[in-house]
ZADOSE-255699 format. One record per residue: chain; x, y, z of N, C-alpha, C in turn; residue in three letters. Coordinates in steps of 0.2 Angstrom, whole numbers, padded with zeros to 4 digits, always signed. Example, Ala and Ser with C-alpha at 12.3 -4.5 7.8 and 13.67 -1.06 7.14 Angstrom:
BEGIN
A  +0066  -0028  +0039  +0062  -0022  +0039  +0066  -0016  +0039  ALA
A  +0064  -0011  +0035  +0068  -0005  +0036  +0064  +0000  +0039  SER
This chain:
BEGIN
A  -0371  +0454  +0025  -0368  +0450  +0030  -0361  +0447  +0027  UNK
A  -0356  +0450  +0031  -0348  +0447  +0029  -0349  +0436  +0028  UNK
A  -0346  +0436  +0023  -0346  +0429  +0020  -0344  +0423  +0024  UNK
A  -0339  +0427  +0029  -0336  +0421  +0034  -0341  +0421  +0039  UNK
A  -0345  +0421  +0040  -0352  +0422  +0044  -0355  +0417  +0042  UNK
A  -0358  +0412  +0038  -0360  +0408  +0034  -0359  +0404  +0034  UNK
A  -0351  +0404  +0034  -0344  +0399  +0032  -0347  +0391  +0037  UNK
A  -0344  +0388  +0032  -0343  +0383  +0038  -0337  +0377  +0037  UNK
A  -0333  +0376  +0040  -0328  +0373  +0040  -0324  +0366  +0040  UNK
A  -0323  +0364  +0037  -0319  +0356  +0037  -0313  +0357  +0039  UNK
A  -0308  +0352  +0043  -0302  +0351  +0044  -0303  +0346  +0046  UNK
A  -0298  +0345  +0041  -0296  +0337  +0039  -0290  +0334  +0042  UNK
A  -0289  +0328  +0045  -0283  +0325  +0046  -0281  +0320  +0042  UNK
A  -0276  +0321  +0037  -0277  +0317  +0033  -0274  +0308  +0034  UNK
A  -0272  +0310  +0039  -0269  +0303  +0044  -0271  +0297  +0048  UNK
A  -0278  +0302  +0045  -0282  +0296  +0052  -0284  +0290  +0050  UNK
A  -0286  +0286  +0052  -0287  +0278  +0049  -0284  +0276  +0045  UNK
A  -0287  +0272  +0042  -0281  +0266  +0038  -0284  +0267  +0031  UNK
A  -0285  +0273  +0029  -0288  +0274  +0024  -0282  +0273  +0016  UNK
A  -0285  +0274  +0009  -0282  +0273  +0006  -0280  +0280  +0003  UNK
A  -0275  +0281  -0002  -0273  +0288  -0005  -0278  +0289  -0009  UNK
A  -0281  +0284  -0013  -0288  +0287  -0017  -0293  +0287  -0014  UNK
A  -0293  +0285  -0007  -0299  +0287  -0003  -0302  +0294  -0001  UNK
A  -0292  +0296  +0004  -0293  +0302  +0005  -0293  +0308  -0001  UNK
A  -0289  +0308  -0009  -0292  +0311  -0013  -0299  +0311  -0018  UNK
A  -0303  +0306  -0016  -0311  +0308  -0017  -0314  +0312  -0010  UNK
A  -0314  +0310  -0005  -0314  +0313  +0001  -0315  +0321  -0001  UNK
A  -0309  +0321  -0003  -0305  +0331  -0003  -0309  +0333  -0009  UNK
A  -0311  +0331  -0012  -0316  +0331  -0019  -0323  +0333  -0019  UNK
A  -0324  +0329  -0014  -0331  +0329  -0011  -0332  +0334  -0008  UNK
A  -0328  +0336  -0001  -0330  +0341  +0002  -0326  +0348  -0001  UNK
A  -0323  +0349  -0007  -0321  +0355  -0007  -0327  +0356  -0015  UNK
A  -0332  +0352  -0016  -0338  +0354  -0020  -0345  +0356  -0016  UNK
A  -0345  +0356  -0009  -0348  +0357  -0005  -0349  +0365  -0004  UNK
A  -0352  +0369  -0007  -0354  +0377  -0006  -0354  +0379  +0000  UNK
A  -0353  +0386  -0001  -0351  +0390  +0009  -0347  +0384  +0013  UNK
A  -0345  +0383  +0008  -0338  +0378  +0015  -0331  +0380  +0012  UNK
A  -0325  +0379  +0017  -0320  +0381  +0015  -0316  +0371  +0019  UNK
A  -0311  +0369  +0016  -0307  +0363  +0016  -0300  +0366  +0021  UNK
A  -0299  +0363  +0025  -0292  +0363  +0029  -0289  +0360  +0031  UNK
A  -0284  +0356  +0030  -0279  +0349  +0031  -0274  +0352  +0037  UNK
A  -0274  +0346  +0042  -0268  +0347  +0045  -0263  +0345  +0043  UNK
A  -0257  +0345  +0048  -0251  +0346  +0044  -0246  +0341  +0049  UNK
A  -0249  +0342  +0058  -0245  +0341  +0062  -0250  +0340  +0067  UNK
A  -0247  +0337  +0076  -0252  +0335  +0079  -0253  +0342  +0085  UNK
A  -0261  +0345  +0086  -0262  +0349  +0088  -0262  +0355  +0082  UNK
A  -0263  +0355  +0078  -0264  +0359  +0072  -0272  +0361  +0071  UNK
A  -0275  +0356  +0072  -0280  +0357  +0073  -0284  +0365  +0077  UNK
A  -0280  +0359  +0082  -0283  +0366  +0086  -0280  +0375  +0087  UNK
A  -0274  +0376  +0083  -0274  +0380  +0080  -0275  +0382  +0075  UNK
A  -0277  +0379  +0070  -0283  +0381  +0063  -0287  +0386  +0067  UNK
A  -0294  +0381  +0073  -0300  +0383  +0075  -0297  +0390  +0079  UNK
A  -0292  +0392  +0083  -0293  +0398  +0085  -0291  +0400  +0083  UNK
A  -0289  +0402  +0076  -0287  +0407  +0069  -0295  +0409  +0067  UNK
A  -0299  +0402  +0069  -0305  +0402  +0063  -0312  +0408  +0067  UNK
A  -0309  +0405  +0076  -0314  +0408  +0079  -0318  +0413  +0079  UNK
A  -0312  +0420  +0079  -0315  +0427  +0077  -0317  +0428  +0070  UNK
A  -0316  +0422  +0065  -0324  +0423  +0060  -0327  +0421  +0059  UNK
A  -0332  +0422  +0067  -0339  +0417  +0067  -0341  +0412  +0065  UNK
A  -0338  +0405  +0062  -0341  +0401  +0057  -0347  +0400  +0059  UNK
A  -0350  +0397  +0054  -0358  +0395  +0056  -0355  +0387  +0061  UNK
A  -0349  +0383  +0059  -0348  +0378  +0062  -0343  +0376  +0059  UNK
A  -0338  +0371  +0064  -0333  +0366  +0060  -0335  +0360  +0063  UNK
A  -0332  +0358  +0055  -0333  +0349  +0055  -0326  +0345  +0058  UNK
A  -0324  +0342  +0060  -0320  +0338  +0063  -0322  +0331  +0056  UNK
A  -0316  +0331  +0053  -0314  +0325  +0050  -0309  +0322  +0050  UNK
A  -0310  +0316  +0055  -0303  +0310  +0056  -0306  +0307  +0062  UNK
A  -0301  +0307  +0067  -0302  +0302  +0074  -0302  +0305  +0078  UNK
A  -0302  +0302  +0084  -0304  +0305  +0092  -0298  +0309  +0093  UNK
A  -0291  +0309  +0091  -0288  +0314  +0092  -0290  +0321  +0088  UNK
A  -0291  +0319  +0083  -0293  +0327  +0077  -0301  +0329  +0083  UNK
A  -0303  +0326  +0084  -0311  +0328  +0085  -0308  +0330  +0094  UNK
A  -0306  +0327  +0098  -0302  +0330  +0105  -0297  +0337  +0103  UNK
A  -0293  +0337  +0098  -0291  +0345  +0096  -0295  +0349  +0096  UNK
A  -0301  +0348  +0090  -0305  +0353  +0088  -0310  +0354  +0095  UNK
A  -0313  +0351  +0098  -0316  +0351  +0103  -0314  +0357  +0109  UNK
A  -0306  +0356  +0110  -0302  +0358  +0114  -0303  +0367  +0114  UNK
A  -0302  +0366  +0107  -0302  +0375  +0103  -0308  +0377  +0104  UNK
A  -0315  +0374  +0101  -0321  +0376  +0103  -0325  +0377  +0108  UNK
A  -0324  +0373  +0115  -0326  +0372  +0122  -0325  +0380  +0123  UNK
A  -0332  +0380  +0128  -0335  +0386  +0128  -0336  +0392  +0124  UNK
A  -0338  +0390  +0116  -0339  +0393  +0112  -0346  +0392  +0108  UNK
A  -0349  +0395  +0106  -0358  +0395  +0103  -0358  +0393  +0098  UNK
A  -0350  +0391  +0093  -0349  +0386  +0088  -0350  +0379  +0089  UNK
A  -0354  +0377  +0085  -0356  +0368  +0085  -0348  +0363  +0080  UNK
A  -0348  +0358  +0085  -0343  +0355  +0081  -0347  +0349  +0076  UNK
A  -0345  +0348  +0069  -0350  +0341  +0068  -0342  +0338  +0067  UNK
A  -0345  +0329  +0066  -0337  +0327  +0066  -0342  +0321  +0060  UNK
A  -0336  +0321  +0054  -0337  +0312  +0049  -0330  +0311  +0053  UNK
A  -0332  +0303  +0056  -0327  +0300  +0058  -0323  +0296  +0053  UNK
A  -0318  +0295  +0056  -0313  +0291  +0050  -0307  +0286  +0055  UNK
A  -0310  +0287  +0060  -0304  +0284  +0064  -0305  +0276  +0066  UNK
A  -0300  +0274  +0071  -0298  +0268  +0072  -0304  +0266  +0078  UNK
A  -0306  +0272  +0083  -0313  +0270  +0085  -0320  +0275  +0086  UNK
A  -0318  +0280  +0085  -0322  +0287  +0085  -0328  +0283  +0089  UNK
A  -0326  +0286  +0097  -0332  +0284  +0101  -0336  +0291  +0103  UNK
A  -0337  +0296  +0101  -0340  +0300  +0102  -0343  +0302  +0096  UNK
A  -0341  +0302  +0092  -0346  +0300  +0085  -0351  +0295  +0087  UNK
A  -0350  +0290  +0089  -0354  +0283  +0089  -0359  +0286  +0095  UNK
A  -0356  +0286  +0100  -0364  +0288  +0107  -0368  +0294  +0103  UNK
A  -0366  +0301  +0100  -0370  +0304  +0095  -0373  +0302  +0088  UNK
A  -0373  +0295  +0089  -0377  +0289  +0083  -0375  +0296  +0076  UNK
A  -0368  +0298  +0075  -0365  +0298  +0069  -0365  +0294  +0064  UNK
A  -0365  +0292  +0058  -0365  +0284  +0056  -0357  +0283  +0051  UNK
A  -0354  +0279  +0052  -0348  +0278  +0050  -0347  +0279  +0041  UNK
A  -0353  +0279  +0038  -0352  +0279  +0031  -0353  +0287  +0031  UNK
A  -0344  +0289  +0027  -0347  +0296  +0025  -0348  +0298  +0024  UNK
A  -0352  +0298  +0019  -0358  +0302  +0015  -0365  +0304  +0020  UNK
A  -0366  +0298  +0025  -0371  +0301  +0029  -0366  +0304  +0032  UNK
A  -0362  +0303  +0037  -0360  +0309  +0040  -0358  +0315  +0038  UNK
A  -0356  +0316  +0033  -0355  +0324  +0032  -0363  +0326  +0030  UNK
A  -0370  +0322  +0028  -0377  +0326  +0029  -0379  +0325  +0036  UNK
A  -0376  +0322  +0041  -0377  +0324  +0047  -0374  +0331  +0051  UNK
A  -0368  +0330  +0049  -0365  +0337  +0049  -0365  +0344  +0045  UNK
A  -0368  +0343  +0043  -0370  +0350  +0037  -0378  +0349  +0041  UNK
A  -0381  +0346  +0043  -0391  +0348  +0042  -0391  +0346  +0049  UNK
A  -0388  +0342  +0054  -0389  +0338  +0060  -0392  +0346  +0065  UNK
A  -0395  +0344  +0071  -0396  +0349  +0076  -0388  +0348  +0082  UNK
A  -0389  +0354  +0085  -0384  +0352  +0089  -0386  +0355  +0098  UNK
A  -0383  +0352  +0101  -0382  +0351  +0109  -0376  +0352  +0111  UNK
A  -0378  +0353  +0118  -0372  +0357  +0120  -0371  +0350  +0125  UNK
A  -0363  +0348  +0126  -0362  +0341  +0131  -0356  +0344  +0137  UNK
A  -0356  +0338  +0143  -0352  +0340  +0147  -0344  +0339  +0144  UNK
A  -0338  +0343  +0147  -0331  +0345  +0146  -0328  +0342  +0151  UNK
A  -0325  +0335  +0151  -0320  +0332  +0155  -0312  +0334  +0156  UNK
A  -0311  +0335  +0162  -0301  +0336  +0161  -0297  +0332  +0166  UNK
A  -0293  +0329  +0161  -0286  +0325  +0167  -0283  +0327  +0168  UNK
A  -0281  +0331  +0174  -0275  +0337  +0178  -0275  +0342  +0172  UNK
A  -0283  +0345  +0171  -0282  +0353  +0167  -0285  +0350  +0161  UNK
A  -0283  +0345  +0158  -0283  +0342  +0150  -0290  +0340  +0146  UNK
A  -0291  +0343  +0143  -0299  +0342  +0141  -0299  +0336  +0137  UNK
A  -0306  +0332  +0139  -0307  +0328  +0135  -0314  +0325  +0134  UNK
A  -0320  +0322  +0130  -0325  +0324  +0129  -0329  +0315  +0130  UNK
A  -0326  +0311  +0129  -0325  +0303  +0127  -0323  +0298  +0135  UNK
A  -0318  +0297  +0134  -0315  +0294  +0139  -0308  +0293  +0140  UNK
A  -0306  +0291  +0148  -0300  +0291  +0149  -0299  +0286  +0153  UNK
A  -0293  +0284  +0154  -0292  +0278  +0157  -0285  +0275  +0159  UNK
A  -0284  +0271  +0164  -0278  +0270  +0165  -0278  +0261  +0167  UNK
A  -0272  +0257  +0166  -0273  +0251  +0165  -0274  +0245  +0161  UNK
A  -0277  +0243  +0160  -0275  +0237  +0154  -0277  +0243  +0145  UNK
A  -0284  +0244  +0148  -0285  +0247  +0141  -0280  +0252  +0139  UNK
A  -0277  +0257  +0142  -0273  +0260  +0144  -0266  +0256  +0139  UNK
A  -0261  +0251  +0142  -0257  +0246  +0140  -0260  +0244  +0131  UNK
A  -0266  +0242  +0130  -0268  +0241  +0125  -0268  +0247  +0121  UNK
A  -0270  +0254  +0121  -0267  +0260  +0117  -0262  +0262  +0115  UNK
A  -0258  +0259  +0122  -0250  +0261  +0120  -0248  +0255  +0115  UNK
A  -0250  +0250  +0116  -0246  +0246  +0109  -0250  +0246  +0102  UNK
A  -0254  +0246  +0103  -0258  +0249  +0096  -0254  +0257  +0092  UNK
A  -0255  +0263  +0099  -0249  +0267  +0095  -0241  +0264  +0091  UNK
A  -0240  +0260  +0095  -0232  +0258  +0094  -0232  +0254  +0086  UNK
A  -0238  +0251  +0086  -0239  +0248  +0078  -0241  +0255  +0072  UNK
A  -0238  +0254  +0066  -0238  +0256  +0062  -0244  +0258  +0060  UNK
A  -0250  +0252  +0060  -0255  +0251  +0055  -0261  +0251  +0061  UNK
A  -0267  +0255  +0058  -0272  +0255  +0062  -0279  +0251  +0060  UNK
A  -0283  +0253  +0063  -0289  +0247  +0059  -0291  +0244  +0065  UNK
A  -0297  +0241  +0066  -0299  +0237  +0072  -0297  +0229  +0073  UNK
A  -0295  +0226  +0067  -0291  +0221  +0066  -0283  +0221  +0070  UNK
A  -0281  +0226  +0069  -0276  +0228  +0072  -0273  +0230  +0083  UNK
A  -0281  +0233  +0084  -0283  +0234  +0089  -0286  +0228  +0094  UNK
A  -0288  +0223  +0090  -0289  +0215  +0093  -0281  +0212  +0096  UNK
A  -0277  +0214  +0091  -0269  +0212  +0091  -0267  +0215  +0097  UNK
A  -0266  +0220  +0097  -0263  +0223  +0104  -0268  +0222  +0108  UNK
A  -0273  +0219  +0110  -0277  +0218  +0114  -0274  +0210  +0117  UNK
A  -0276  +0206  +0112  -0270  +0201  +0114  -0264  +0200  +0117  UNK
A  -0260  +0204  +0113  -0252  +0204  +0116  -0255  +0209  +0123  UNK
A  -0257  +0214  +0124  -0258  +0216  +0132  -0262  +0211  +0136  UNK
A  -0264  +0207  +0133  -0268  +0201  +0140  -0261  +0198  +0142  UNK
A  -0257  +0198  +0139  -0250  +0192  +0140  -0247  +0195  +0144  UNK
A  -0245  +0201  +0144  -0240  +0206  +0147  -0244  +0211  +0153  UNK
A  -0249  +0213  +0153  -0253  +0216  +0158  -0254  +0212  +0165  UNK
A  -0253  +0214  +0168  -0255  +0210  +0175  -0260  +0216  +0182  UNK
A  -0258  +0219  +0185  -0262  +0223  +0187  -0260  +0231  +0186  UNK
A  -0264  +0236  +0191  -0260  +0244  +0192  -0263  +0244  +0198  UNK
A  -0259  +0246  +0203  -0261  +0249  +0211  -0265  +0258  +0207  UNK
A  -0271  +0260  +0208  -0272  +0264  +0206  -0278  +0267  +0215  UNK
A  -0277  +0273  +0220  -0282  +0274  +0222  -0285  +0278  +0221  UNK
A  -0292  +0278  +0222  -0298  +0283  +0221  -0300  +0286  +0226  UNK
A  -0301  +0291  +0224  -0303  +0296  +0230  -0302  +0296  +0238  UNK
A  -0304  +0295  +0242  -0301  +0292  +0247  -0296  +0286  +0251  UNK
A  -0299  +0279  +0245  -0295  +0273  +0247  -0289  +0272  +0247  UNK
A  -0289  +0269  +0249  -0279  +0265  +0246  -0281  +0263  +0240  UNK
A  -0274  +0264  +0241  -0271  +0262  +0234  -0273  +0252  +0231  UNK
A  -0276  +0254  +0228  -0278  +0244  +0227  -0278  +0241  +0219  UNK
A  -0275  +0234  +0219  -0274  +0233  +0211  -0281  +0233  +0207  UNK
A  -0280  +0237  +0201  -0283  +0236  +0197  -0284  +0233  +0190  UNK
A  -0287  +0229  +0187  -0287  +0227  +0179  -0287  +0234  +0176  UNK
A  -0292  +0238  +0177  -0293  +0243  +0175  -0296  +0249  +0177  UNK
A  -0296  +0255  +0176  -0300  +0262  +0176  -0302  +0264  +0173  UNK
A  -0308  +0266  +0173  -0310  +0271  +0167  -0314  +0274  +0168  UNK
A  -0312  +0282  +0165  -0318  +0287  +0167  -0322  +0289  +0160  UNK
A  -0328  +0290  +0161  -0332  +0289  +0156  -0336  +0294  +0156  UNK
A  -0338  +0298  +0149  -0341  +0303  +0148  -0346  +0301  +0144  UNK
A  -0344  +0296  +0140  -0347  +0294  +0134  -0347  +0287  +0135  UNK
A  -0352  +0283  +0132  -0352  +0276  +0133  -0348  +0271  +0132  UNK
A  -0344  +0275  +0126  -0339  +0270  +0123  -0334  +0271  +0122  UNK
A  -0327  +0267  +0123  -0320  +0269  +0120  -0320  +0270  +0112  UNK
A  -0326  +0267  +0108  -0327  +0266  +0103  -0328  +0259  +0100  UNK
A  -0328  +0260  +0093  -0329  +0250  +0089  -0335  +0247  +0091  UNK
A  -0339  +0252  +0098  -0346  +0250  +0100  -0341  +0244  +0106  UNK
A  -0337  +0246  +0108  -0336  +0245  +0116  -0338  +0246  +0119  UNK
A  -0342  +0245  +0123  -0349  +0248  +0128  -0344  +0250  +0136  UNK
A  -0340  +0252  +0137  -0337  +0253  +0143  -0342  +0255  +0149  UNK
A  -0348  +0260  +0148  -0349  +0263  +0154  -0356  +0263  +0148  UNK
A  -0362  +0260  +0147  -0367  +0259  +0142  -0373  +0265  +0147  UNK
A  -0372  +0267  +0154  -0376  +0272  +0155  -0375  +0277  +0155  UNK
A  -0368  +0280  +0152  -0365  +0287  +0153  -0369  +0291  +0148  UNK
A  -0370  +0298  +0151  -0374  +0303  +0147  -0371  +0307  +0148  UNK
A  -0368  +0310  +0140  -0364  +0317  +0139  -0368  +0325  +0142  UNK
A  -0375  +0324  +0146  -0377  +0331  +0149  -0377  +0329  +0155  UNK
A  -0377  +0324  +0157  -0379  +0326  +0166  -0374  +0328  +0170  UNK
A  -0371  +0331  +0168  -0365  +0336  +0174  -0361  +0329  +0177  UNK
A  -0362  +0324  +0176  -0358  +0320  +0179  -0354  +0313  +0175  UNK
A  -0349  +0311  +0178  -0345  +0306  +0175  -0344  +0299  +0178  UNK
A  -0344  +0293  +0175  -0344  +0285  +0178  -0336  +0286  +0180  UNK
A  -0335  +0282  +0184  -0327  +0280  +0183  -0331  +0270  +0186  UNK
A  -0328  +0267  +0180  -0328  +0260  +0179  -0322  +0257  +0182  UNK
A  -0324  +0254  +0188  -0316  +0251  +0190  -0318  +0242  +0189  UNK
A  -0312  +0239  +0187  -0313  +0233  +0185  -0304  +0230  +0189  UNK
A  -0311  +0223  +0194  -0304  +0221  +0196  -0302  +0215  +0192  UNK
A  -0295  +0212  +0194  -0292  +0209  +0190  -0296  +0201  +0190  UNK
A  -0296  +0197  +0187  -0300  +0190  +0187  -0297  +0183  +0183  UNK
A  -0297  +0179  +0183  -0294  +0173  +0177  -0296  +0175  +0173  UNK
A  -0293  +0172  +0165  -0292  +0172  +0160  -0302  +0171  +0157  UNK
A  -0303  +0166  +0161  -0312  +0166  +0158  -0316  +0172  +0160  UNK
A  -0314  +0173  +0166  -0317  +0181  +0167  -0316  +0185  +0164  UNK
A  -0311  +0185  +0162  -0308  +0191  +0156  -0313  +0188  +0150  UNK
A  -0312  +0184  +0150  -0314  +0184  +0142  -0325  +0186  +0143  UNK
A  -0326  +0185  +0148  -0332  +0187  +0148  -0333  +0194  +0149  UNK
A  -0328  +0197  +0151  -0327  +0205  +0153  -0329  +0208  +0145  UNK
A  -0324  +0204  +0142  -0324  +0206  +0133  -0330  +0205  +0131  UNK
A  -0335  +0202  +0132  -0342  +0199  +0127  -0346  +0204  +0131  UNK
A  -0346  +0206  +0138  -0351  +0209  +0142  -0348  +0217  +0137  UNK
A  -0343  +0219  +0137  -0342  +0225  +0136  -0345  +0227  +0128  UNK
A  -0345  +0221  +0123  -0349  +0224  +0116  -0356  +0220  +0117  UNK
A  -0357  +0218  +0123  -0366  +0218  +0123  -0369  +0222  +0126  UNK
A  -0365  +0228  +0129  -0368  +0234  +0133  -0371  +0230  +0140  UNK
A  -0368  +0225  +0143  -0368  +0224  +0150  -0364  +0222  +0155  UNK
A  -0356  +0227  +0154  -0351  +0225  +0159  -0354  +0227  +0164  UNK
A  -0357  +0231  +0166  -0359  +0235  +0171  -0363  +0231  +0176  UNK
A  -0363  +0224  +0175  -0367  +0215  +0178  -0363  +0214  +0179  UNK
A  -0357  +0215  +0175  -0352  +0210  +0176  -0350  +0212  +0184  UNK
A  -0346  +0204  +0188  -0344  +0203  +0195  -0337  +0206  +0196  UNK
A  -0336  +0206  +0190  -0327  +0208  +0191  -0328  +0218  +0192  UNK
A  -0334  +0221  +0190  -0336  +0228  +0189  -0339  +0232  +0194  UNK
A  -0337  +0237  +0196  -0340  +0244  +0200  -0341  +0249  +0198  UNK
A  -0348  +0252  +0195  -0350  +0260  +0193  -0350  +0263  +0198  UNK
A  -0346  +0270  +0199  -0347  +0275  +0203  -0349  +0282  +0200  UNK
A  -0354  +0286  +0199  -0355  +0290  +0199  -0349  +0297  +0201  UNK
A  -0349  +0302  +0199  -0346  +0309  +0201  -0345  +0315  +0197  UNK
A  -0344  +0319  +0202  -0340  +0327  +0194  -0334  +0329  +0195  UNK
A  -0333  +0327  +0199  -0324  +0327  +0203  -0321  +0318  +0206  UNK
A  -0315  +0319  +0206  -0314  +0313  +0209  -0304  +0315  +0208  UNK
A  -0301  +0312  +0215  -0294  +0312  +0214  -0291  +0306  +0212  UNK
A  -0286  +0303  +0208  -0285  +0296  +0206  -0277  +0297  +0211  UNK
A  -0276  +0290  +0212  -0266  +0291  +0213  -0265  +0284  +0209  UNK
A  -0259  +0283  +0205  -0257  +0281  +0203  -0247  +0280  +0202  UNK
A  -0246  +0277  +0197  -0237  +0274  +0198  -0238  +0283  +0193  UNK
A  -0232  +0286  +0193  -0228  +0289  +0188  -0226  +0285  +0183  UNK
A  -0228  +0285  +0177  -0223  +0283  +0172  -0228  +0276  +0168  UNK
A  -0233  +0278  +0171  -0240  +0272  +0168  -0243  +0275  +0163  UNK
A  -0244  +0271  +0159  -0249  +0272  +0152  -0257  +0274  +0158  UNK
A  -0257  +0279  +0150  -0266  +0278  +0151  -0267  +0283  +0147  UNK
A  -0273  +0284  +0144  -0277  +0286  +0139  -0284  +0292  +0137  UNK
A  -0282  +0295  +0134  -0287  +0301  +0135  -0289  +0303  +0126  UNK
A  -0296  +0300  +0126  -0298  +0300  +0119  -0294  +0296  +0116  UNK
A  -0292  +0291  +0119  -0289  +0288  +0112  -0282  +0290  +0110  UNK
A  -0281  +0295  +0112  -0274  +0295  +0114  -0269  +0293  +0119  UNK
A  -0264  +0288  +0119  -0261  +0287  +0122  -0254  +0291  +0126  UNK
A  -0254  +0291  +0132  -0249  +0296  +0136  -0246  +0292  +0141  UNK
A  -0241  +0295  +0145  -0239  +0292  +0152  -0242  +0296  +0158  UNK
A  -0241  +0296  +0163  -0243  +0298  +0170  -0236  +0302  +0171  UNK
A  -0235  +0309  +0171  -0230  +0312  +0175  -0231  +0314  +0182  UNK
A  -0236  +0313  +0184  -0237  +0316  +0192  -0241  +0307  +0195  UNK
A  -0242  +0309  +0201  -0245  +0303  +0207  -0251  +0304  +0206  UNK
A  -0253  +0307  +0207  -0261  +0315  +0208  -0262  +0316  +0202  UNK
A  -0269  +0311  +0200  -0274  +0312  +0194  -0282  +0319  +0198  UNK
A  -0283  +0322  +0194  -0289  +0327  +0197  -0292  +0326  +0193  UNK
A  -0300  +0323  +0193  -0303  +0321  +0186  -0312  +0327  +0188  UNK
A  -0311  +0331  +0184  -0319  +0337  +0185  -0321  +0338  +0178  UNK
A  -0325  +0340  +0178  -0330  +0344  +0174  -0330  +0349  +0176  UNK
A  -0326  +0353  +0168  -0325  +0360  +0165  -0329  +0363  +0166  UNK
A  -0331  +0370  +0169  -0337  +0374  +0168  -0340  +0376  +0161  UNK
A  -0334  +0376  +0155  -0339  +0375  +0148  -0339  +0370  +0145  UNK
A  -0346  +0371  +0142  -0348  +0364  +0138  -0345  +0366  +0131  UNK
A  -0347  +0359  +0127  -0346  +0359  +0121  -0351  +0359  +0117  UNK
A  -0352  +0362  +0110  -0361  +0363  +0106  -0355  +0357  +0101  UNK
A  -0362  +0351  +0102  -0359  +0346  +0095  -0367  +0344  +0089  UNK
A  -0366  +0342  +0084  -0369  +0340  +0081  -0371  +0334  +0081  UNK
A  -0378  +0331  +0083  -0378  +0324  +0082  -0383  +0320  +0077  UNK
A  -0384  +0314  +0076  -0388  +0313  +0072  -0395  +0313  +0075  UNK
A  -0401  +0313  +0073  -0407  +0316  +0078  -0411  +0309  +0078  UNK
């Protein structure tokens, strides 16, 4: 049996979280003493996913995603509809599909849940074409990514902070949903996965196999409703909350402003078109979970 049949692969981001230089040189230490595995560093954004279709035609046994929701949405992107498992050690600022795959945040377990874990095949989300595996969203949390990208430094302390400063400055988004008009919203979110991350429970009943997706609309409310919105979202029960509506679907069209923040896996982007298409991809993704 040829050797890259075997194989199984790491790609690292060495960018991701708020890690230290000696963090990530034991890190790279640790997994390049790891046998039948081979080490891969990115260099640039989308790199990743050019690694994995280099890597594809020699059949790894699996790649590991090492970083954040962006590294793990690259790698994801390359593997989607392929019979290669992805495992992911998280390192990111909220690695929310690591967390609904109960990954556990300390590395060391995570690379023996990625090396030995069983894997499952989940559903393939896309925003006009765009794959994404976690969630997306348009509106305040939306506002709140973009200024967290705009800061230098990451960490969940940091993501409190621009959570703050967007309560100041966010006011509503005219967004419409499939057939309605157009009406303000605090927020949107379409959910695959339960959580933005940090163990934010956005949509606490989304399941990554049932062919279908939440979209969380949240209207705007006082400052006290807000602040209940936030304690309901990390006890796994905004979906009670008054200000909140779950809709179930596997398609839905959005219309929104051109030139609006909103967020896909934790990446922050703008809206170039009116016309949001939101479906599930005909293939899935094979990921590794903890059992």
């Amino acid at each position: 049996m040829h050797k890259n049949h075997r194989m199984v692969y790491f790609i690292y981001n060495p960018n991701a979280g708020n890690k230290s230089n000696r963090y990530r040189q034991k890190l790279i230490n640790t997994l390049q003493k790891i046998p039948n595995t081979n080490l891969l560093l990115t260099e640039y954004p989308n790199h990743a996913t050019k690694i994995v279709e280099s890597l594809i035609p020699l059949k790894p046994t699996k790649i590991i995603a090492v970083g954040g929701d962006g590294t793990v949405n690259e790698i994801g992107n390359a593997l989607k509809g392929s019979i290669i498992p992805m495992g992911i050690i998280p390192l990111g600022s909220g690695n929310g599909l690591a967390r609904h795959l109960g990954i556990p945040m300390r590395t060391s377990s995570a690379i023996d849940i990625a090396l030995h874990g069983n894997a499952t095949s989940i559903d393939v989300l896309a925003w006009n074409k765009r794959a994404f595996f976690c969630t997306a969203g348009i509106g305040f949390d939306a506002q709140v990514a973009a200024l967290f990208h705009q800061g230098t430094r990451r960490g969940f302390l940091n993501y409190i902070k621009s959570t703050f400063k967007a309560l100041t400055i966010f006011k509503s988004i005219y967004i419409g949903i499939g057939a309605n008009q157009e009406e303000p919203y605090f927020s949107v979110t379409i959910a695959n996965a339960n959580q933005f991350g940090n163990n934010a429970f956005i949509s606490p009943l989304s399941n990554l196999q049932d062919a279908l997706f939440e979209i969380v609309k949240v209207k705007n409310g006082n400052l006290w409703k807000k602040a209940q919105l936030g304690i309901s979202l990390f006890s796994k029960r905004i979906h009670k909350h008054p200000l909140v509506q779950v809709e179930q679907a596997n398609s839905i069209q959005l219309s929104a402003p051109v030139g609006a923040a909103y967020h896909l896996d934790g990446e922050s982007l703008q809206t170039s078109e009116n016309l949001i298409q939101i479906e599930i991809l005909p293939e899935k993704l094979m990921v590794i979970h903890a059992s």
